[in-house]
C-alpha positions in Angstrom: -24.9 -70.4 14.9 -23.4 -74.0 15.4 -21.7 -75.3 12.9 -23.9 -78.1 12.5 -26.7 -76.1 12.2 -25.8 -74.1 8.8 -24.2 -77.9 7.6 -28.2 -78.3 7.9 -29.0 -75.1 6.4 -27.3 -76.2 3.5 -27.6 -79.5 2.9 -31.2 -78.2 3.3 -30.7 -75.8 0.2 -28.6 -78.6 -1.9 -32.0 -80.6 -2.0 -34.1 -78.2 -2.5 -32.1 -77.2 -5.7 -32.1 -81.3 -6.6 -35.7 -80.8 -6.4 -36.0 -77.9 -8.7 -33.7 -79.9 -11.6 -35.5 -83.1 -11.0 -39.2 -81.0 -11.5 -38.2 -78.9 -14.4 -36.4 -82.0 -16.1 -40.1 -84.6 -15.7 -42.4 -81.6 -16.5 -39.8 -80.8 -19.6 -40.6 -84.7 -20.7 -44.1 -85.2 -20.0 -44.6 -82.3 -22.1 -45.9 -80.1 -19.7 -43.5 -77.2 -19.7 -41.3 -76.6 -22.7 -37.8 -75.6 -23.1 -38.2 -72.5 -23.8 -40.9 -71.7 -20.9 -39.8 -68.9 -18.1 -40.9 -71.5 -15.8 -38.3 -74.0 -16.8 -35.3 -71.6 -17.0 -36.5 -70.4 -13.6 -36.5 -73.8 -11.6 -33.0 -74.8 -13.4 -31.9 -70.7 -12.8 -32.5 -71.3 -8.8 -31.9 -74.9 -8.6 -28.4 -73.8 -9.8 -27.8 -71.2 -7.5 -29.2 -73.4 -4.6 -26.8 -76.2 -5.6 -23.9 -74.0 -5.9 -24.0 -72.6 -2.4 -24.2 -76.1 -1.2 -21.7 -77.3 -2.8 -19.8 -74.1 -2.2 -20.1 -75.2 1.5 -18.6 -78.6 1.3 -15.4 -76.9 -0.4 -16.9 -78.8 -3.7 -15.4 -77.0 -6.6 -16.2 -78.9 -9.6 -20.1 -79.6 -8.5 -20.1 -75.2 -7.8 -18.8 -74.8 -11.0 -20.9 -77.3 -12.8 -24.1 -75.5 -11.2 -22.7 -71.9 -11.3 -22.3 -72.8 -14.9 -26.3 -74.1 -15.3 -27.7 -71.2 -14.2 -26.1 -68.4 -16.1 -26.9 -70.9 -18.9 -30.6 -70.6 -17.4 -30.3 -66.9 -17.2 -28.8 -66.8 -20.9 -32.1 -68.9 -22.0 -34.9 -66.1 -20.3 -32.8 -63.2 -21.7 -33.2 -65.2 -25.4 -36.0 -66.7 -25.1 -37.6 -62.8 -24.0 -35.7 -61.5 -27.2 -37.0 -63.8 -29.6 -40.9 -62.7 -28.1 -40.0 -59.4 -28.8 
């Protein structure tokens, strides 16, 4: 593949991530989802991961870490939020 074609690819999967934060955060304010809904930690889980292959891909360090760091903060919140159900 041409190497413009996966800088596509990914900047593709960079805004699709943006996406997911930007949903999870106005449905987390208009009081439609709450923080501790598996919805929520699922949109900022994969808009994490999404993000951090992109930024991966542009040899940005700080913006992978930032978003690597988000979703295993979004994994840690399902894992808690499913032990406090139990």
């Amino acid at each position: 593949m041409h190497q413009t074609a996966y800088k596509l690819i990914f900047d593709i999967t960079g805004w699709f991530g943006a996406l997911l934060f930007l949903i999870a955060y106005l449905l987390l304010i208009i009081k439609v989802w709450s923080a501790s809904s598996l919805i929520f930690h699922l949109f900022n889980l994969f808009g994490g991961l999404l993000l951090f292959f992109s930024a991966m891909y542009d040899n940005s360090y700080p913006a992978a870490f930032i978003n690597i760091a988000w979703a295993f903060i979004a994994a840690y919140g399902i894992f808690n939020d499913n032990l406090r159900k139990r």
